[in-house]
GUDREN-822828 format. One line per field, with one value per atom (N, C-alpha, C): residue number from 1; residue in one letter; x, y, z. Coordinates in steps of 0.001 Angstrom, whole numbers, m for minus. Example, Ala and Ser with C-alpha at 12.3 -4.5 7.8 and 13.67 -1.06 7.14 Angstrom:
resi <- 1, 1, 1, 2, 2, 2
resn <- A, A, A, S, S, S
xx <- 13190, 12300, 13200, 12850, 13670, 12900
yy <- m5690, m4500, m3300, m2250, m1060, 30
zz <- 7800, 7800, 7800, 7080, 7140, 7870
This chain:
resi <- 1, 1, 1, 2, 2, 2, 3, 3, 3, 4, 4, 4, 5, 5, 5, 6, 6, 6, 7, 7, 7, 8, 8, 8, 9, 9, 9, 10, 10, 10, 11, 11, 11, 12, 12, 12, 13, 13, 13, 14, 14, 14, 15, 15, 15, 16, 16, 16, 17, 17, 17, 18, 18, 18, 19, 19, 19, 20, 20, 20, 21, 21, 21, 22, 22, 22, 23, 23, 23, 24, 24, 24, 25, 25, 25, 26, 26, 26, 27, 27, 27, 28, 28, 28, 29, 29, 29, 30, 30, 30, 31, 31, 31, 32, 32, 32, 33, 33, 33, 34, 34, 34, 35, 35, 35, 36, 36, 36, 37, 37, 37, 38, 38, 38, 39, 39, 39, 40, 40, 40, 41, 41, 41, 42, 42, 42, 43, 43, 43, 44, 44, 44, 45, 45, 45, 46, 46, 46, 47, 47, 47, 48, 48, 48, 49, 49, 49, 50, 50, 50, 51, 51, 51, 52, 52, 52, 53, 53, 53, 54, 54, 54, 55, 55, 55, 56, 56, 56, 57, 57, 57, 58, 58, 58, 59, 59, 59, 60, 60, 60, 61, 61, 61, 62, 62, 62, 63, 63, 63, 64, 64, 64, 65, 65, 65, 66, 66, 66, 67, 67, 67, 68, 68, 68, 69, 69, 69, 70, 70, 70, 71, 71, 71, 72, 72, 72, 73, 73, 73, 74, 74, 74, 75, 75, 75, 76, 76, 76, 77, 77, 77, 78, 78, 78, 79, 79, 79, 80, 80, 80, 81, 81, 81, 82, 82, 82, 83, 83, 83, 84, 84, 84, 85, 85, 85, 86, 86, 86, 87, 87, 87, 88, 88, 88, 89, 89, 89, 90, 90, 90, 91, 91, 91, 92, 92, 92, 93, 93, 93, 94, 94, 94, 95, 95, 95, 96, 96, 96, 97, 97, 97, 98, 98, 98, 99, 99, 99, 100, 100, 100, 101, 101, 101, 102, 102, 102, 103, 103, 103, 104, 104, 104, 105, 105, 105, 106, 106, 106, 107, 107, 107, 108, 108, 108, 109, 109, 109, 110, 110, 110, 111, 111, 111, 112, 112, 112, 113, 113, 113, 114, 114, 114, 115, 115, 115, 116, 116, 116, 117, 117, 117, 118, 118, 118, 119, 119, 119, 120, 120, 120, 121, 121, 121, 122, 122, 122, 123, 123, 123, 124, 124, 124, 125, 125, 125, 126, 126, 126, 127, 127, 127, 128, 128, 128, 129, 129, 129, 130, 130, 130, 131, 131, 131, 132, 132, 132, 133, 133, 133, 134, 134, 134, 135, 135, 135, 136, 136, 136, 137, 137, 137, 138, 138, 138, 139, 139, 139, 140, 140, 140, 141, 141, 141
resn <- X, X, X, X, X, X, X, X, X, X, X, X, X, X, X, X, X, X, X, X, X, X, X, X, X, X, X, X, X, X, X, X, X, X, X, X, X, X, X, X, X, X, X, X, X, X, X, X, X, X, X, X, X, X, X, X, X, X, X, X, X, X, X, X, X, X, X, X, X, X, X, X, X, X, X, X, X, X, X, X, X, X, X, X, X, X, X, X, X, X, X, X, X, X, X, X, X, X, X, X, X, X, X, X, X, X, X, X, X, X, X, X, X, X, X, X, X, X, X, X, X, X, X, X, X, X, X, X, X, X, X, X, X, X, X, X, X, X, X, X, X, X, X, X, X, X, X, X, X, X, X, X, X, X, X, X, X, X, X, X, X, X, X, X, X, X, X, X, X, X, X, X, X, X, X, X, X, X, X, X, X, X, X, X, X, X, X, X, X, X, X, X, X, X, X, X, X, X, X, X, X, X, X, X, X, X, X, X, X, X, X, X, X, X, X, X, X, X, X, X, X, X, X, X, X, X, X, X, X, X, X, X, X, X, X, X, X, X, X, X, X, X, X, X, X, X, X, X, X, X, X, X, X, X, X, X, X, X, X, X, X, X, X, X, X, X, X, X, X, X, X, X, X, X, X, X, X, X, X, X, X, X, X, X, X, X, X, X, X, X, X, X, X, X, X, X, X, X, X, X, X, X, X, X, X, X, X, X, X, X, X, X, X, X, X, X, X, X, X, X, X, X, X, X, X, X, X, X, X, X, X, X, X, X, X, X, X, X, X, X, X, X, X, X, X, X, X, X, X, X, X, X, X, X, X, X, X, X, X, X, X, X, X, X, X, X, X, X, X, X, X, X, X, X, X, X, X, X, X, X, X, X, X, X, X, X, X, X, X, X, X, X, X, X, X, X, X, X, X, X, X, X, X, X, X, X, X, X, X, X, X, X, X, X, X, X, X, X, X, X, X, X, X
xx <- 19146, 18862, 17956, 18195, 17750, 16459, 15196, 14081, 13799, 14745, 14946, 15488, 14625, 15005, 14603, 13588, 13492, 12873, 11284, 10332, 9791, 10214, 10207, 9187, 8374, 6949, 6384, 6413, 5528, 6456, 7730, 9134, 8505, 8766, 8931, 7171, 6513, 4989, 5337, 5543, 5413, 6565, 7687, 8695, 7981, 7119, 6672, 5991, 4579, 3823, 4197, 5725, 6588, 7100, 7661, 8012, 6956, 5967, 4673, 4391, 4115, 3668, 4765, 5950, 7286, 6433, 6752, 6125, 5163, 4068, 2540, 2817, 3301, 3510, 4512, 5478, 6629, 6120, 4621, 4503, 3575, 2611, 1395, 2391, 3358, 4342, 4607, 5170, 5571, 4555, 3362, 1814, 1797, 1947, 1170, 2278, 3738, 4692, 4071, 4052, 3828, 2529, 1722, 67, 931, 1516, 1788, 2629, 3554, 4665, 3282, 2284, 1444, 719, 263, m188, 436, 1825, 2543, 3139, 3309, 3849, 2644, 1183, 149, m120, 642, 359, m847, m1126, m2651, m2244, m1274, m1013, m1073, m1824, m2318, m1585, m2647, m2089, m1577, m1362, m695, m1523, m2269, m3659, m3994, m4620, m4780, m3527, m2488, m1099, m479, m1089, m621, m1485, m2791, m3879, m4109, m2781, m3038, m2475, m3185, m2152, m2724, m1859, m1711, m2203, m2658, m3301, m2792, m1985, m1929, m2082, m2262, m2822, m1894, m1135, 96, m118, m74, m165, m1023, m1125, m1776, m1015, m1164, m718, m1645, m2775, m3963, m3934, m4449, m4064, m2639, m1570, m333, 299, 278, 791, 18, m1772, m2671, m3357, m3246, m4127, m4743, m6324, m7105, m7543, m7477, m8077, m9253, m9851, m10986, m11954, m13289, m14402, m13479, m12744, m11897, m12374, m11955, m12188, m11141, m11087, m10613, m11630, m11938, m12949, m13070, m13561, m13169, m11981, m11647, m10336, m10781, m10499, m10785, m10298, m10893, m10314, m9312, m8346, m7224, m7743, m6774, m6903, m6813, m7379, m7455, m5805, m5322, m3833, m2682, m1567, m506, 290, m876, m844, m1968, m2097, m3407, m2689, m3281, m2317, m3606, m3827, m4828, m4040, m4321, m4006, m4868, m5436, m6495, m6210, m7317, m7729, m8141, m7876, m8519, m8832, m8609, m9127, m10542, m11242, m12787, m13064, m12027, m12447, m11641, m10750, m9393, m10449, m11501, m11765, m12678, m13072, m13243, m11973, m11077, m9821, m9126, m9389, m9108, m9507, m11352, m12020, m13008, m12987, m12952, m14785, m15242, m16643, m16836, m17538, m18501, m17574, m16865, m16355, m14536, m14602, m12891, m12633, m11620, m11355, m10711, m10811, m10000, m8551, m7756, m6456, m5713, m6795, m6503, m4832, m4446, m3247, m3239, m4521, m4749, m4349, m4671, m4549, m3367, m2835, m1421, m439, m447, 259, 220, m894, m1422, m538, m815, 223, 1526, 2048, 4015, 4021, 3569, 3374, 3444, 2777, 2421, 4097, 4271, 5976, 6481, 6871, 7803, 7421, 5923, 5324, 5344, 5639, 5629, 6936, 7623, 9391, 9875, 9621, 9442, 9326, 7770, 6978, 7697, 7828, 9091, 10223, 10922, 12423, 11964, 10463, 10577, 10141, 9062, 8945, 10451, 11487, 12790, 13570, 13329, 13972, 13057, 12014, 11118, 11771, 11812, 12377, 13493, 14360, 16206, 15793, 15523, 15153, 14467, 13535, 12720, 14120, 15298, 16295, 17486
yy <- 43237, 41878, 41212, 40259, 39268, 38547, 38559, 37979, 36659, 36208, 34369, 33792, 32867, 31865, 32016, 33575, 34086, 33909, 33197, 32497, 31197, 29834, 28973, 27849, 28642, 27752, 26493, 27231, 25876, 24832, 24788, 23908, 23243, 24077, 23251, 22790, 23074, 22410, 20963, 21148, 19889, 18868, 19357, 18174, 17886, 18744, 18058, 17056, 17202, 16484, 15005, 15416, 14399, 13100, 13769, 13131, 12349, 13308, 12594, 11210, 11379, 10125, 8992, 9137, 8401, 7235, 8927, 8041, 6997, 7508, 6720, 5383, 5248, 4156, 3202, 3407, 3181, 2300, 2865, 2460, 1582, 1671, 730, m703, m482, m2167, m2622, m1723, m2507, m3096, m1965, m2915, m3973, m3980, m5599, m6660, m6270, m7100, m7687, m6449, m7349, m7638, m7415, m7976, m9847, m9656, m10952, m11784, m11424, m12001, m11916, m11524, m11974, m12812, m13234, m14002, m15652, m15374, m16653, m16463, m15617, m15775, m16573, m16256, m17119, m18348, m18318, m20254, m20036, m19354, m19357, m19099, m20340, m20476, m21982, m22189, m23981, m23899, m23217, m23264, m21126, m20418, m19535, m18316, m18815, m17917, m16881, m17165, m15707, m14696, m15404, m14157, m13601, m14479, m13996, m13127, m13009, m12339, m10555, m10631, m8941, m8614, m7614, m6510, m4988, m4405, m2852, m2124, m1374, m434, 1334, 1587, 3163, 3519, 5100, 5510, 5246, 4378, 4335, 2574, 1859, 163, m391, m1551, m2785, m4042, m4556, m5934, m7242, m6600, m7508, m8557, m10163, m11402, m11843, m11150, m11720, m12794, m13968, m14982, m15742, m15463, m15710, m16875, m17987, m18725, m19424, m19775, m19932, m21167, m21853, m23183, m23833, m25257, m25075, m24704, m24313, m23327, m21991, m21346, m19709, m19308, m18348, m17134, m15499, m15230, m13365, m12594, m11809, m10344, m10056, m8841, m7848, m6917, m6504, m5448, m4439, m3407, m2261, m1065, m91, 762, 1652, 1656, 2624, 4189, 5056, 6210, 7514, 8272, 9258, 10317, 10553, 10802, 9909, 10922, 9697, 10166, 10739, 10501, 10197, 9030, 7635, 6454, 5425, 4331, 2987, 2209, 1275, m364, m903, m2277, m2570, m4162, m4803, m5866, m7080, m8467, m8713, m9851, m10557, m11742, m12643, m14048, m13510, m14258, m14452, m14599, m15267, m15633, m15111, m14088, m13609, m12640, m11620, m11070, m12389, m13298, m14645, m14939, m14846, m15239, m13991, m13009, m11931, m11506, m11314, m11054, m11930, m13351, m14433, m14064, m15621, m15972, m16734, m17326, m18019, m19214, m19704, m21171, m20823, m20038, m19502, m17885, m18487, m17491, m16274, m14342, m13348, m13655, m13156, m13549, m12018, m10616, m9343, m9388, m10093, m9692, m8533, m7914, m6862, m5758, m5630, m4676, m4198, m5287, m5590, m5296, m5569, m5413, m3724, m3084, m1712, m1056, m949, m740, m864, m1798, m2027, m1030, m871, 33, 1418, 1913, 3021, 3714, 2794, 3536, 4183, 3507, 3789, 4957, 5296, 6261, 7482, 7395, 8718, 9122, 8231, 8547, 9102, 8507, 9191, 10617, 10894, 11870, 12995, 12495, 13360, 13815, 12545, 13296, 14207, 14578, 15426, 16299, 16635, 17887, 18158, 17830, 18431, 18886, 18162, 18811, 20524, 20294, 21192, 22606, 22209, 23441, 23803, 22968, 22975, 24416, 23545, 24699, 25776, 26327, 27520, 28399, 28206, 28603, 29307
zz <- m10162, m9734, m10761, m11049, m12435, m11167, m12010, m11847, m11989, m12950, m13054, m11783, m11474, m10422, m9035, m9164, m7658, m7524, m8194, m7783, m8159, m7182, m7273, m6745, m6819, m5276, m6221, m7560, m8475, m8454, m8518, m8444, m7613, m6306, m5161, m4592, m5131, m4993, m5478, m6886, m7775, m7302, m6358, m5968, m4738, m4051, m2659, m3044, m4158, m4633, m5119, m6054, m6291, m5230, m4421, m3127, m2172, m1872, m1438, m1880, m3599, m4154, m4105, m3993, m4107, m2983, m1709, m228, m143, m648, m472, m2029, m3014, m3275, m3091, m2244, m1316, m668, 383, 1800, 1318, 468, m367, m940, m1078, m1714, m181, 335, 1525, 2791, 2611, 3656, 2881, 1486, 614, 1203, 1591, 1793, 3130, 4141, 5523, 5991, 5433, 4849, 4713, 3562, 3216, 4377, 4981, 6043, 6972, 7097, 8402, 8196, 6946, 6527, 6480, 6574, 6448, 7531, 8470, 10212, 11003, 10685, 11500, 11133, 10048, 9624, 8852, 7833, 7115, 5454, 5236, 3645, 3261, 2750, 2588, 961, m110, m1274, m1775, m1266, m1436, m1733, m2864, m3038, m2319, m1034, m514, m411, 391, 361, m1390, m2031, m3055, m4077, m3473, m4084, m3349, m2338, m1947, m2920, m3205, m4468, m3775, m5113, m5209, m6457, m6085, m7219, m6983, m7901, m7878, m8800, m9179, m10582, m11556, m11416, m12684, m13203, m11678, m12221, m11101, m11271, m10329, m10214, m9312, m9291, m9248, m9124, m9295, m10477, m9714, m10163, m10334, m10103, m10107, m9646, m10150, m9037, m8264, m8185, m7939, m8049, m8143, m8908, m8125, m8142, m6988, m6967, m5876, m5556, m5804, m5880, m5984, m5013, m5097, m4805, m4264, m4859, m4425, m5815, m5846, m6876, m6338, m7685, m7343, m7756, m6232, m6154, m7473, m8076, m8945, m8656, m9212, m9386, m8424, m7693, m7213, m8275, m8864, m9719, m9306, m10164, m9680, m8934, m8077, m7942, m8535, m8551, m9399, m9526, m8647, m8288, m7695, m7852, m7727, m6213, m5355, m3778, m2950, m3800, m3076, m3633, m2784, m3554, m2463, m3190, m2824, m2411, m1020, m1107, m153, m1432, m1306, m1343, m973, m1102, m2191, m2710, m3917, m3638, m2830, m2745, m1688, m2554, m2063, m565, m118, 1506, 2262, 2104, 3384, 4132, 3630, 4671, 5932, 5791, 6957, 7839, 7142, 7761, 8699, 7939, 8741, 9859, 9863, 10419, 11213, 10932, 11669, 11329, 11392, 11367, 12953, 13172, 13994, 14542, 13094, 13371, 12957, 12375, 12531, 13109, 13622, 14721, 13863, 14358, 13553, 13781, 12588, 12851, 12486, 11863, 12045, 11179, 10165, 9323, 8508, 8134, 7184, 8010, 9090, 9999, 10704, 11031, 11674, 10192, 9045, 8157, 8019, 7892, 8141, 8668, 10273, 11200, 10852, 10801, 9872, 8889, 8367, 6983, 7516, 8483, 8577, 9609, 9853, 10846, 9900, 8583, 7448, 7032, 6346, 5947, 7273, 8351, 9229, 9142, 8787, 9022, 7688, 6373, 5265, 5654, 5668, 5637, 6332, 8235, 8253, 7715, 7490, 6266, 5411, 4987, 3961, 4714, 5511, 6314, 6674, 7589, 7325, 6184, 5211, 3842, 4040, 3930, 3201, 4678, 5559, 6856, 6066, 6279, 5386, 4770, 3330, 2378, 2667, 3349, 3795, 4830, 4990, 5595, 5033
């Protein structure tokens, strides 16, 4: 019996790892998507700026300032620094005032889109996640 091919764990480590990250920057485009559709389902896009100032950061790219361009008295945050691996994946705010809008002050009411976009995001990423825990059974068979 030939010894090639009969041990494969580092393979199949590095495709789980693979797959993982597919997942988690998959699900990080698509929270920034419905981050954004909640943002323009509550009626809270005057000049575009804030929905267009969520971005994404994973250890490979960013989308930060894309499309962005800010009104007068607005501004964009600083950048958040990328993640150290490529199964983390970051989505953030950049217009100066969405966490007010989000999280509501005194004189405007919360309207919770960061959160609710969150949530949408997170169905996809369990269902993913499953399809690959089943691959990964499959194969152990």
């Amino acid at each position: 019996m030939s010894e090639e091919g009969f041990n494969n764990w580092s393979q199949i480590g590095q495709a789980l790892k693979d797959a993982q990250g597919q997942v988690v920057r998959k699900t990080a485009f698509d929270v920034q998507g419905h981050i954004q559709a909640e943002i323009g389902n509550q009626h809270l896009v005057d000049t575009g700026f804030m929905k267009n100032a969520v971005y994404v950061v994973t250890s490979e790219e960013s989308t930060y300032g894309q499309g962005a361009e800010p009104p007068k008295d607005a501004f964009l945050l600083e950048e958040i620094p990328g993640p150290g691996d490529d199964t983390t994946a970051y989505v953030a705010a950049g217009a100066n005032y969405t966490i007010y809008q989000n999280n509501g002050t005194t004189t405007i009411p919360a309207h919770g889109f960061f959160e609710t976009g969150m949530d949408q995001g997170r169905a996809g990423m369990d269902q993913a996640m499953e399809l690959i825990n089943q691959k990964m059974k499959e194969a152990g068979h």
